[in-house]
C-alpha positions as CSV (number, residue, x, y, z in Angstrom):
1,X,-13.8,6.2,-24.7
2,X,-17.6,6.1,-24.4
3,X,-19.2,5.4,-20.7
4,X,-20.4,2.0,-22.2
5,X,-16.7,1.1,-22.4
6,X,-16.1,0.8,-18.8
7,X,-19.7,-0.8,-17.5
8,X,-19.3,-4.6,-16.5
9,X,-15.2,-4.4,-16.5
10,X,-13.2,-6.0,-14.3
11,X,-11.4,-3.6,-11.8
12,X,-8.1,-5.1,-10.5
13,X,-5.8,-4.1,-8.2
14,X,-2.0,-3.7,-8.9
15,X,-1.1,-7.3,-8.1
16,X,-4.1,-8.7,-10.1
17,X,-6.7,-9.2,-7.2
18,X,-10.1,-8.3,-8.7
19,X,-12.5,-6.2,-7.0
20,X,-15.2,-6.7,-9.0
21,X,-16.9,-4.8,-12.2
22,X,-17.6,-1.3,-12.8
23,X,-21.7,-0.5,-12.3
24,X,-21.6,2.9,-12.2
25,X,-19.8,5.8,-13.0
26,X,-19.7,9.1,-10.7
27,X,-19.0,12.5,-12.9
28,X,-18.4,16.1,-11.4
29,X,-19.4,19.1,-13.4
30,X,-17.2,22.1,-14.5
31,X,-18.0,25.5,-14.3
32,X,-21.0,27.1,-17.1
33,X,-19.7,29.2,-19.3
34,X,-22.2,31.8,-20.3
35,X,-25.2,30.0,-22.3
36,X,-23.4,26.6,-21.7
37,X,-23.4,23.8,-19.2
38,X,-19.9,22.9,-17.4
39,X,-17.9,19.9,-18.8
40,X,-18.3,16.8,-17.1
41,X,-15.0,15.2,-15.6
42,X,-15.0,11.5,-14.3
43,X,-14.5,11.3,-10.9
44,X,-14.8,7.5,-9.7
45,X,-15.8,4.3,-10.7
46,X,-18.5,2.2,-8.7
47,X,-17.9,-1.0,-8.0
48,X,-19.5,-4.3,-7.0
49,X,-17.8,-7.4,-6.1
50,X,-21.3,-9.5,-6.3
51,X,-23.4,-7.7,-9.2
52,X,-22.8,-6.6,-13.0
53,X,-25.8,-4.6,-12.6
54,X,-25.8,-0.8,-11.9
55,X,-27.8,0.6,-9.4
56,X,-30.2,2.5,-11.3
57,X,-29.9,5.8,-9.3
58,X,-31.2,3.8,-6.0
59,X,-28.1,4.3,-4.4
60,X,-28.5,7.9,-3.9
61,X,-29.6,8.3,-0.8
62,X,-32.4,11.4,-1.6
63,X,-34.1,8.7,-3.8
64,X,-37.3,7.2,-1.7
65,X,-37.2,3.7,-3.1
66,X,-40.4,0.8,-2.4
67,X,-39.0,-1.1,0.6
68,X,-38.8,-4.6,-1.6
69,X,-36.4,-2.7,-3.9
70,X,-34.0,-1.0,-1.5
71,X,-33.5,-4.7,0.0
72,X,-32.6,-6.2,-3.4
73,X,-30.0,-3.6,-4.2
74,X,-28.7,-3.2,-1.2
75,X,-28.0,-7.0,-1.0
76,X,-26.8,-7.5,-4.7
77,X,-24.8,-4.5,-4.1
78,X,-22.8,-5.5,-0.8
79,X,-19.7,-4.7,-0.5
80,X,-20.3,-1.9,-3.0
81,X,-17.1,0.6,-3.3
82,X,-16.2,4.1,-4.7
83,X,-12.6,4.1,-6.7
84,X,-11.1,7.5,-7.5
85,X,-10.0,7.9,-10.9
86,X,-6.8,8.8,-10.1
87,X,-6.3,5.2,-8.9
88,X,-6.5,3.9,-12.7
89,X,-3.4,2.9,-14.2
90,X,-4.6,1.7,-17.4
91,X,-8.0,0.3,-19.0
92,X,-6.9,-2.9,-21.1
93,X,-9.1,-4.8,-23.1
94,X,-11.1,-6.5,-20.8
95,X,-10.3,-4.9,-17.4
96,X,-9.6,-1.4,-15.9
97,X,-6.2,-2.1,-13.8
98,X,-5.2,0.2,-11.0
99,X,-1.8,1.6,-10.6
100,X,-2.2,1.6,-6.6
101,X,-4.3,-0.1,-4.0
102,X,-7.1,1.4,-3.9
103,X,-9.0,3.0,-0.8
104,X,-12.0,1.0,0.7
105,X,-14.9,3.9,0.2
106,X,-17.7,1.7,0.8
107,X,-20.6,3.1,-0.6
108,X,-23.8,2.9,1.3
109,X,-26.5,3.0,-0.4
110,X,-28.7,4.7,2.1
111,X,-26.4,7.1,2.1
112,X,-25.9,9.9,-0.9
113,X,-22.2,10.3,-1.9
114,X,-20.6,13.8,-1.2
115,X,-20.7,15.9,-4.2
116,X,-17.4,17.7,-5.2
């Protein structure tokens, strides 16, 4: 599976409720190993009940944005949330279905998200 493969999905919840579509992906990255980088292991999925876009690095919160922009992703991004990948069950054909309610993280945009 390629990163394009879960942009835009539908996340839903065990009993079907939908959350909204993945916009974002959050990666952590492994240890180097002598001359090379660490591996990179998927994290959590970003999610947006209101937008199919992704956030275009704006929502980390180091990133010093034009005030006209912050306001247009912060609203088409309300209600933003992180999902741990260890709350994915499955990824179907059109949707990523979790195999337990997931946690409300909501993810501020104003706000970096912890690394690690």
């Amino acid at each position: 599976m390629i990163l394009s493969d879960l942009l835009g999905r539908r996340v839903r919840e065990p009993d079907g409720t939908e959350l909204g579509r993945v916009v974002d992906l959050r990666f952590r990255r492994g240890p180097a190993r002598r001359a090379h980088e660490g591996e990179l292991e998927l994290v959590a999925l970003i999610v947006s009940p209101h937008s199919r876009l992704s956030f275009y690095g704006y929502e980390r919160g180091r990133v010093n944005r034009p005030a006209v922009i912050d306001a247009l992703i912060r609203r088409m991004h309300r209600g933003s949330r992180v999902i741990p990948w260890e709350c994915v069950a499955r990824i179907g054909d059109d949707d990523v279905r979790l195999g337990v309610k997931a946690p409300v993280i909501p993810l501020d945009t104003r706000v970096p998200i912890p690394e690690g």
